[in-house]
C-alpha positions as CSV (number, residue, x, y, z in Angstrom):
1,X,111.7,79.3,72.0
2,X,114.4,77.8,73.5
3,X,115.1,77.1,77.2
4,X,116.6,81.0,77.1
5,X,114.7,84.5,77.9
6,X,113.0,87.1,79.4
7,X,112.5,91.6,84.6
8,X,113.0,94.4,87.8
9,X,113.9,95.6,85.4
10,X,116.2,98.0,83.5
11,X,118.1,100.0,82.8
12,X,122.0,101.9,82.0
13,X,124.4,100.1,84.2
14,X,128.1,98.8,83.3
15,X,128.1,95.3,85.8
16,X,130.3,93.0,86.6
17,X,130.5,89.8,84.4
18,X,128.9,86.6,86.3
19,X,128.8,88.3,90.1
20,X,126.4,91.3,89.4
21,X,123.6,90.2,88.1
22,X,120.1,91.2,88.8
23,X,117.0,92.3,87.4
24,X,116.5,96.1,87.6
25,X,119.4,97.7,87.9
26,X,120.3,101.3,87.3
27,X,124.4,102.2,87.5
28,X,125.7,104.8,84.7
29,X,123.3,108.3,84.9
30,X,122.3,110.4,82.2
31,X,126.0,112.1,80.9
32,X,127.5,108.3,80.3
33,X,128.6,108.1,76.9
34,X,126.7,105.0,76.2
35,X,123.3,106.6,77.8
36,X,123.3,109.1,75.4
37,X,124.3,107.2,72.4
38,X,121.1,105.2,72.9
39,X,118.9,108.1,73.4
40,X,120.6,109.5,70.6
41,X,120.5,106.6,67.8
42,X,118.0,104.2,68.9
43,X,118.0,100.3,69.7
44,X,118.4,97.8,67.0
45,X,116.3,94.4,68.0
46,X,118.0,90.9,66.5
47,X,114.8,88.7,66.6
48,X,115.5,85.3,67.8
49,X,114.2,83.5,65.3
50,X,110.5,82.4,66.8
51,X,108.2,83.8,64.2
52,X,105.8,84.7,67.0
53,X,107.8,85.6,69.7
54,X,109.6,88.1,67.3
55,X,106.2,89.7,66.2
56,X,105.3,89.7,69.9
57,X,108.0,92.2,70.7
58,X,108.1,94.1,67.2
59,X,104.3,95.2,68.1
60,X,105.3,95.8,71.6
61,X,108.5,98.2,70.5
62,X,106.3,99.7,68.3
63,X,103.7,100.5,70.5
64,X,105.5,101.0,73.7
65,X,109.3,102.0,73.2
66,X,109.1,105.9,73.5
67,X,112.5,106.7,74.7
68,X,114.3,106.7,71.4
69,X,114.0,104.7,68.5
70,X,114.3,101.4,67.0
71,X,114.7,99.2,64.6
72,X,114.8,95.6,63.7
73,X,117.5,92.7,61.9
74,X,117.1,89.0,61.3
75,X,119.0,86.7,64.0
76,X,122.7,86.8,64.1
77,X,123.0,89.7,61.9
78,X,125.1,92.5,63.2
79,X,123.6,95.6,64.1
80,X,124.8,99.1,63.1
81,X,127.1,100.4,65.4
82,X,126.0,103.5,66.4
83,X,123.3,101.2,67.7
84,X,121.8,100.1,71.0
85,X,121.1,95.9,70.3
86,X,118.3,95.0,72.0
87,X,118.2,91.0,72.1
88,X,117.3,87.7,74.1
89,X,119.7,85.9,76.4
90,X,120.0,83.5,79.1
91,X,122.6,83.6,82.1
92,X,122.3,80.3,84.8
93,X,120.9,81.0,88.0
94,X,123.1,81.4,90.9
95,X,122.0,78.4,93.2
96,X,122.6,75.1,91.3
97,X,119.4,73.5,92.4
98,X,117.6,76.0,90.3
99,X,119.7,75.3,87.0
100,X,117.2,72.6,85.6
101,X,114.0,74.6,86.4
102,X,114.1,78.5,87.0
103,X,114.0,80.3,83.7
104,X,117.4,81.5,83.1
105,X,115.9,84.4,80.4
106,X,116.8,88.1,80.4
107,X,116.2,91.0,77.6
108,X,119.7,92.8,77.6
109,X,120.5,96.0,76.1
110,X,124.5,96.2,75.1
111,X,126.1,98.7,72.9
112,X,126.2,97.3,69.6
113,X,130.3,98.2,69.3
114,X,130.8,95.2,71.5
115,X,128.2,93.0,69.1
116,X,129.8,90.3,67.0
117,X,128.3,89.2,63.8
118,X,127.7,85.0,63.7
119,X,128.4,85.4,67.7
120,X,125.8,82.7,69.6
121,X,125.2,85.6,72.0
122,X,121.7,83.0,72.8
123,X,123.8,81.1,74.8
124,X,127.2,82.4,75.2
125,X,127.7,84.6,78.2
126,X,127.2,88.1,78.4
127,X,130.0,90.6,79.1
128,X,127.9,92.8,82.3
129,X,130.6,95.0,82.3
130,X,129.5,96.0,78.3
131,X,125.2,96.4,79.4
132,X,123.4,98.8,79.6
133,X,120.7,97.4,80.8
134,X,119.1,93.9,81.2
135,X,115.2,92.2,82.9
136,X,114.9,88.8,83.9
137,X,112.1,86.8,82.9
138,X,111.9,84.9,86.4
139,X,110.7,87.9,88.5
140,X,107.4,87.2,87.4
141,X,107.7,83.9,88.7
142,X,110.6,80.9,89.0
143,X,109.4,79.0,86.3
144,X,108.3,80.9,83.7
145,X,107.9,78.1,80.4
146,X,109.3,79.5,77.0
147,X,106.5,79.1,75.1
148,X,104.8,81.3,77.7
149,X,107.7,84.4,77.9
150,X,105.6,86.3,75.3
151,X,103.1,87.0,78.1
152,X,105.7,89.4,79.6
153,X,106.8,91.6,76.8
154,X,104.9,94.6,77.4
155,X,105.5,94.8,81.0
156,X,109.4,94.0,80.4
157,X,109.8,96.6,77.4
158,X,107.5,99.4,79.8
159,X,109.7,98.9,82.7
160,X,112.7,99.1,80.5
161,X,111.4,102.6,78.9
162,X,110.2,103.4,82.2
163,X,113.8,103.7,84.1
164,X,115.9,105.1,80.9
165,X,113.2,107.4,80.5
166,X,113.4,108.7,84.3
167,X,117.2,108.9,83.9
168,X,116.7,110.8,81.1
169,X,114.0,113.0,82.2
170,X,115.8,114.3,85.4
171,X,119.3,113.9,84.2
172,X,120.2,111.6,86.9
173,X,124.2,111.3,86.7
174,X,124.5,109.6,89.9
175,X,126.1,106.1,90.1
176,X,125.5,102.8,91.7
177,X,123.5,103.2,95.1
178,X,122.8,106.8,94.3
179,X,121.3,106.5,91.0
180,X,119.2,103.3,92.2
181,X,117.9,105.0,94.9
182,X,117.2,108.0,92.8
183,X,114.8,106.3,90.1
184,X,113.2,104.3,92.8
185,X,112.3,107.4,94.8
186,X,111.1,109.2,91.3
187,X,108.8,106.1,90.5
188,X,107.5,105.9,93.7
189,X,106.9,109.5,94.3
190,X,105.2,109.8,91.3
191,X,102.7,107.0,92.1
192,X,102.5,107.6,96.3
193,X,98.7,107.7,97.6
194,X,97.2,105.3,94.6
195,X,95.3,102.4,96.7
196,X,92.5,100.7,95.6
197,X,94.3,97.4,93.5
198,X,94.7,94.5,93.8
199,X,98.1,92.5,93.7
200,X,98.5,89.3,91.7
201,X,100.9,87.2,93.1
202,X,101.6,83.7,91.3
203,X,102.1,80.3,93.5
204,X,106.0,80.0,92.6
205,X,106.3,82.8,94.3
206,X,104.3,82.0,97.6
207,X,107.1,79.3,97.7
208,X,109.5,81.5,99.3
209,X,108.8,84.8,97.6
210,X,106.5,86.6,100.0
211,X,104.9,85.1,103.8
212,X,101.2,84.6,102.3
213,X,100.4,84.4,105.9
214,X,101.1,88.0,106.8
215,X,99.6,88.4,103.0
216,X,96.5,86.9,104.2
217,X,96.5,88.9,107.5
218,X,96.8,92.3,106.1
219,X,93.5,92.1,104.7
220,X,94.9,93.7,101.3
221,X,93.1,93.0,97.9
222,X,95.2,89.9,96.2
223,X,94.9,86.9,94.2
224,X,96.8,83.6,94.3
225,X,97.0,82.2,90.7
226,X,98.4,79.1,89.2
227,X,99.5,79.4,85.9
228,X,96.2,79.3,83.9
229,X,94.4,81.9,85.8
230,X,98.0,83.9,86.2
231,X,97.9,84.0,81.7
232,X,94.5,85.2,81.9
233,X,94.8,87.8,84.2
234,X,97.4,88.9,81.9
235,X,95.8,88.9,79.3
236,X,92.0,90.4,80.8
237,X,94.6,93.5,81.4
238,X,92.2,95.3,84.2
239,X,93.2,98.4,85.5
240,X,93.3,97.6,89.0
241,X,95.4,94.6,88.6
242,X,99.1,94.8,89.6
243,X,101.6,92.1,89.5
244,X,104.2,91.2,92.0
245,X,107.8,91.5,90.7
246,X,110.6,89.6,92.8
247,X,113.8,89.2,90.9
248,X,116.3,87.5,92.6
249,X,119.6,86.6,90.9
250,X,122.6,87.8,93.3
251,X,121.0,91.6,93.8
252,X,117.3,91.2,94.2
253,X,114.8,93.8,92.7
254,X,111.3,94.7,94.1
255,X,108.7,96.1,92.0
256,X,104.7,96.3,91.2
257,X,104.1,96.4,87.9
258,X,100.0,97.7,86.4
259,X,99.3,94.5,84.2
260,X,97.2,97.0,81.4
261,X,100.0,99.9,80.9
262,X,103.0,98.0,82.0
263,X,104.7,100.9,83.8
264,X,106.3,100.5,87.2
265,X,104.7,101.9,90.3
266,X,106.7,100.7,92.9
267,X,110.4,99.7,92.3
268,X,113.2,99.0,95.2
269,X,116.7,97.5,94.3
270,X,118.6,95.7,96.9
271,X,122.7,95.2,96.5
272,X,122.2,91.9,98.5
273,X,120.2,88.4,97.1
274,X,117.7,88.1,99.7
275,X,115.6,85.0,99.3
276,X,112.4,86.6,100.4
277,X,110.6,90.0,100.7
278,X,111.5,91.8,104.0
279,X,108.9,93.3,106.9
280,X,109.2,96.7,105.7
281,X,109.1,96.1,101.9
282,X,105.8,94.1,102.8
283,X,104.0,97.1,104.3
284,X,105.3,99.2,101.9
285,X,103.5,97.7,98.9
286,X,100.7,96.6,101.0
287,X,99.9,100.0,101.3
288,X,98.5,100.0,97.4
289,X,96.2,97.5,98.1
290,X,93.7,98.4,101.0
């Protein structure tokens, strides 16, 4: 694919064009008009064009997309619009000594009334204020490649069914900080006392990410992958295996994500961009891994 693509993650928002932008972020509740229009006639994904990317996500929707449904159109075709379009962009990161390496990919969800036929929606940017909901690819790690973004499909498309579903489910109507705090506080509730994992943390992000000293002193279950071994972890899907999800792109987004089912078990959103994961988050998550 090209250098645009895949998230922290999610979910029915209305941002502001170019200054809001993050990867999990949760800002119009369960009575939004938009919400319900999605729960109530589906997504519509516009495939990019990459024969196997495109299949990729078409068995992921199909196997993993629960809150409504969906359906599928070639590239640059419009989507019905009573429709939720589901498709691939890329918005530049926010520091400009990033532009030329950090992948700049997110899965956004828009209403498909603001969707233009023939637009170059790849590469033009995106109107926040008209999302729903939106994941970045680079809170996996900085430097996700683009013949590599398939990796991160199922976790992406869970996380994204995850939150709408919570919203749904208890009929959070809550905006902005309420609402955020809200779904993180139902996701970690739901998962609280689960220990045993171990966390899988990728070298981009020992960088600046996380302190891998206090890591290594905590005496927590982790790895520290390089690429190769980070894909086949992926791929292995254990149980026990969790990834570390840092999305930072103005707001910064906190989650653990279980590699085999996707879903979130930790999630925190932060309205700041902090360049690195704080004391307390730390313990917080460490907590899953003793």
């Amino acid at each position: 694919m090209n250098n645009h693509f895949f998230k922290q993650i999610l979910i029915c928002f209305f941002l502001t064009a170019g200054h809001n932008l993050s990867a999990q972020v949760f800002n119009v509740g369960y009575t939004n008009e938009s919400f319900k229009n999605l729960i109530t006639n589906g997504i519509t994904y516009i495939k990019t064009g990459h024969p196997f990317f495109d299949s990729v996500m078409v068995e992921t929707l199909e196997d993993h997309w629960k809150v409504s449904s969906f359906t599928v159109i070639e590239r640059y075709k419009e989507p019905d619009q009573k429709s939720t379009a589901l498709f691939v962009t890329h918005q530049k990161p926010i520091r400009e000594h990033q532009q030329d390496r950090k992948n700049d990919g997110i899965i956004t969800l828009i209403p498909a009334k603001y969707f233009d036929e023939g637009a170059d929606y790849e590469h033009n940017q995106v109107d926040m204020n008209k999302t729903l909901g939106y994941m970045f690819f680079n809170g996996f790690h900085d430097i996700v490649h683009e013949d590599d973004e398939y990796r991160f499909l199922k976790m992406m498309i869970v996380s994204l069914n995850q939150g709408i579903q919570t919203i749904k489910d208890e009929e959070f109507t809550d905006v902005e900080e309420l609402l955020n705090g809200k779904v993180s506080a139902a996701v970690i509730a739901k998962y609280k006392g689960l220990v045993g994992g171990t966390l899988i943390i990728h070298r981009d992000q020992s960088k600046r990410s996380i302190d891998m000293e206090k890591v290594k002193a905590s005496g927590i279950r982790y790895r520290l992958l390089a690429n190769e071994e980070y894909h086949q972890v992926i791929e292995k899907e254990d149980p026990n295996h969790y990834v570390l999800y840092f999305g930072e792109n103005k707001y910064t987004e906190l989650s653990i994500i279980r590699i085999q089912t996707g879903e979130l078990i930790y999630t925190k959103h932060f309205p700041q961009d902090y360049l690195t994961i704080g004391k307390k988050e730390m313990k917080a998550i460490f907590a899953y891994f003793k």
